[in-house]
N, C-alpha and C positions, 0 to 999 in steps of 0.2 A: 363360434360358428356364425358365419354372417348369414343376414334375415334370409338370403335365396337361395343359402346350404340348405338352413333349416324346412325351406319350403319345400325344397326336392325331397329333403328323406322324409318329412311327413307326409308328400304324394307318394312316393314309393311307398312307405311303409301303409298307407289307404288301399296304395294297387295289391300288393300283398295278401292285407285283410279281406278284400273282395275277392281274390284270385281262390284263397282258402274258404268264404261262404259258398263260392260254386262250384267248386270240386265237392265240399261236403254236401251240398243238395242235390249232386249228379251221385253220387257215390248210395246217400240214401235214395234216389229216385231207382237205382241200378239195385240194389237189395231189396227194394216192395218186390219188383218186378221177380228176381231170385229167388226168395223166400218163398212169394208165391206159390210157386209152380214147381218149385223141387221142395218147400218146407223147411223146418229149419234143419236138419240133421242133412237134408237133400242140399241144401245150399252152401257155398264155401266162402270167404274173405277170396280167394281169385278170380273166384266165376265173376264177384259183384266188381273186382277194378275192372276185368276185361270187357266188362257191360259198359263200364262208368269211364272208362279210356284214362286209368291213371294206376301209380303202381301201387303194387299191394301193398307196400309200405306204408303209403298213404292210409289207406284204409283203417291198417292200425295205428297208425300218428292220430287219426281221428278219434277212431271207437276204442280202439286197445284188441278189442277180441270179437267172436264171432258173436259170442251173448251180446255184448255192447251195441254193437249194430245192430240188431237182432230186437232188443228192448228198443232203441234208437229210433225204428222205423216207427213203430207202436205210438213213442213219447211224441212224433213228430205230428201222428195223424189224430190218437184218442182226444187231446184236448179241446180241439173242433167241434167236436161228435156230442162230447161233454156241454159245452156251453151251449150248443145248438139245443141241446134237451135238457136244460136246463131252464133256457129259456124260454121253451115252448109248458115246459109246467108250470112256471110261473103264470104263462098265462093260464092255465087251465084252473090256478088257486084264483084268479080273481073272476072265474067264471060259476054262475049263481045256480043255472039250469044242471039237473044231477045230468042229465042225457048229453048233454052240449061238455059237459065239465070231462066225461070217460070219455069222450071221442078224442077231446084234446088230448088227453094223457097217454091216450093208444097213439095220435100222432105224433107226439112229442117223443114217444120212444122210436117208435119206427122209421118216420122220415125223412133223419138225417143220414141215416142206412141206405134206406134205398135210392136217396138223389149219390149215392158211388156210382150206381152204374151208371151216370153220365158221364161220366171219362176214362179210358183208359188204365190210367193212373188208382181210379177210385174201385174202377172193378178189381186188380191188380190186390188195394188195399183189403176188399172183402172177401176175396178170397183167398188172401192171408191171415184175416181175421179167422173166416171158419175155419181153418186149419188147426191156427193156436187153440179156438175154441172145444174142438173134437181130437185134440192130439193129447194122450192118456199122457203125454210128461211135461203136460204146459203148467201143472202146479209145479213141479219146482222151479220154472221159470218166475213164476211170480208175478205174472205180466197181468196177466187180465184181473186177479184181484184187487191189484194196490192198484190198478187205473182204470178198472170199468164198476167195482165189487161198490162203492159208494155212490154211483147216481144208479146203480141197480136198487138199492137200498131204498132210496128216493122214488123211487118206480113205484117197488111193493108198497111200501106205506099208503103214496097215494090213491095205491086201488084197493087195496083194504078199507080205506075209506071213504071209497067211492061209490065200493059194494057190500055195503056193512051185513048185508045179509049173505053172505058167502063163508067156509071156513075160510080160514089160512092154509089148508090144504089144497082145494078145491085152487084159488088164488097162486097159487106157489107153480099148481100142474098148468094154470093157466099162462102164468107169464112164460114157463118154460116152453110150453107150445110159440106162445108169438116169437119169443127168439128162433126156435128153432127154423119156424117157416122164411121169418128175416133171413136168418143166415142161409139158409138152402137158395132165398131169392140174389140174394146179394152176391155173393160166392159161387153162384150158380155159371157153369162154361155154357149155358145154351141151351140143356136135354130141356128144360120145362117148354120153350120154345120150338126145339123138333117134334116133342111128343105130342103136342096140340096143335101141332100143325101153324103154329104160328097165331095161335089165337090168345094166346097168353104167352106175352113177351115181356122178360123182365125191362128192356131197355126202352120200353114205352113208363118211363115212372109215374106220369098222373095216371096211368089206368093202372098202370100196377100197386100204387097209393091206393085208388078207389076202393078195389077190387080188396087188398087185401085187409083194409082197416075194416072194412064191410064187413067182412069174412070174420074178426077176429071181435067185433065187437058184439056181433050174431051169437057168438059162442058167449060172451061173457055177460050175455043179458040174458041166453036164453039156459041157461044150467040149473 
């Protein structure tokens, strides 16, 4: 093969690779969106090519199956979410003040949550999250333990030892309250914002940060 055979089929074969990174990015951007709003039982491998403008063939060239996609969507957004709060407890270990050290740890869980609702896409994500999270057949899926079940783990610990005078029970009701109010914010279509008239809008996120880490650390100091 002479050198400017070889050059065409390694450009073509680059155009190829790149042609299949943005069908599979449109294909997953077209199942957040799916899942969403029908769930997963709600949602089909053709709803997501007719979104994603490709045939359903594709879909399963890609994923294999609707679970595949399905976890797919999940594996493409938790690992963000993960190193964001990861990161943010890291700092909160090298913070010395006990008061300044919980505030971190309450940020460091919550606040890569709540900056979703600044796009489309990320509102999309959370309230597909709270779905998997309140959908009574998301344990056989598998999804949220093997990829959320260990920087939760990391959570608790930290605030166990953050508030050594608390049970592990007390601690346990607590974390389960902040997630839940996170997901009801994140996941949320709008009602917190009709019902107050607009005076608590999830899509304002530094007041919705304020507001709600305020809220959550009131509770955890004052028990």
């Amino acid at each position: 093969m002479s050198a400017a055979s070889a050059k065409l089929v390694s450009a073509d074969h680059g155009g190829t690779e790149q042609h299949d990174r943005g069908a599979r990015a449109r294909i997953l951007a077209a199942a957040e969106e799916v899942f969403a709003h029908g769930g997963y039982e709600g949602g089909s491998l053709r709803q997501v090519a007719v979104k994603a403008d490709v045939p359903v063939g594709l879909v399963s060239y890609h994923f294999k199956d609707k679970l595949g996609l399905y976890r797919a969507v999940f594996e493409a957004r938790i690992p963000s979410i993960v190193e964001q709060r990861l990161a943010g407890l890291a700092l909160a270990d090298m913070e010395v003040d006990p008061d300044r050290k919980l505030e971190l740890i309450v940020k460091s869980l919550l606040v890569p949550m709540l900056r979703l609702r600044a796009t489309e896409r990320g509102r999309n994500f959370g309230l597909l999250l709270q779905r998997e999270v309140i959908d009574p057949a998301s344990a056989e899926r598998d999804i949220i333990r093997s990829l959320l079940n260990p920087v939760s783990e990391a959570f608790m610990a930290r605030f166990r030892k953050a508030l050594p005078g608390r049970s592990k029970a007390t601690i346990d009701w607590a974390y389960g309250a902040m997630i839940g109010a996170m997901l009801y914010i994140v996941g949320g279509g709008g009602r917190l914002k009709r019902v107050t008239g607009g005076r608590a809008d999830p899509d304002d996120i530094q007041a919705t940060t304020e507001h709600l880490v305020a809220f959550v650390l009131a509770g955890l100091r004052g028990q």
